[in-house]
Phi, psi and omega in degrees: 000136190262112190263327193320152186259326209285314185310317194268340147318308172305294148332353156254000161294341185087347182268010192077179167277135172222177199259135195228095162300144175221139191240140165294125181227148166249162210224135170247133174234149143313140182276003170281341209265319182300299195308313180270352151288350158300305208276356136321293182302307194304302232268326179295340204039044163224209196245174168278306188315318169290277208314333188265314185311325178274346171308310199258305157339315215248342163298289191309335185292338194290303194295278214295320183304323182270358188260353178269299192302313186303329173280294158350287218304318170291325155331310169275000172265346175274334152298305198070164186248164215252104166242040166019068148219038176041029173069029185239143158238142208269320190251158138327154163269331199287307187306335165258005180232025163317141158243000000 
């Protein structure tokens, strides 16, 4: 089992391992939010650095998957679809809505 946080990034990338440089950031927390973000991670067996690193990974894969899917999806309305009548219609609306 791979605990390395960089290892399982890579490894859950599909790419294999790749060298993942970490840049140090500072976080002003309230000290009740800190105390209960120790004891979260402890119950995690990590650390809060790691839980917010993952934390905030998994906002971003969240943020960019929905801004790559919202793009399909426009992407096919501005295509439009293949309702396989080669683009000609054969009828009326008064000939399909005849009573």
């Amino acid at each position: 089992m791979i605990t390395c946080y960089t290892y399982l990034r890579a490894e859950m990338s599909g790419l294999g391992l790749v060298d993942v440089s970490n840049q140090n950031i500072t976080l002003s927390l309230p000290e009740e939010d800190l105390r209960e973000a120790r004891i979260l991670a402890a119950s995690r067996g990590t650390s809060v650095s790691q839980l917010l690193a993952r934390m905030l990974r998994e906002l971003v894969e969240q943020e960019t998957g929905y801004a790559r899917a919202r793009d399909r999806s426009l992407a096919r309305l501005r295509e439009g679809m293949d309702l396989g009548t080669g683009g000609h219609i054969g009828w009326s609306r008064d000939s399909v809505h005849e009573r």
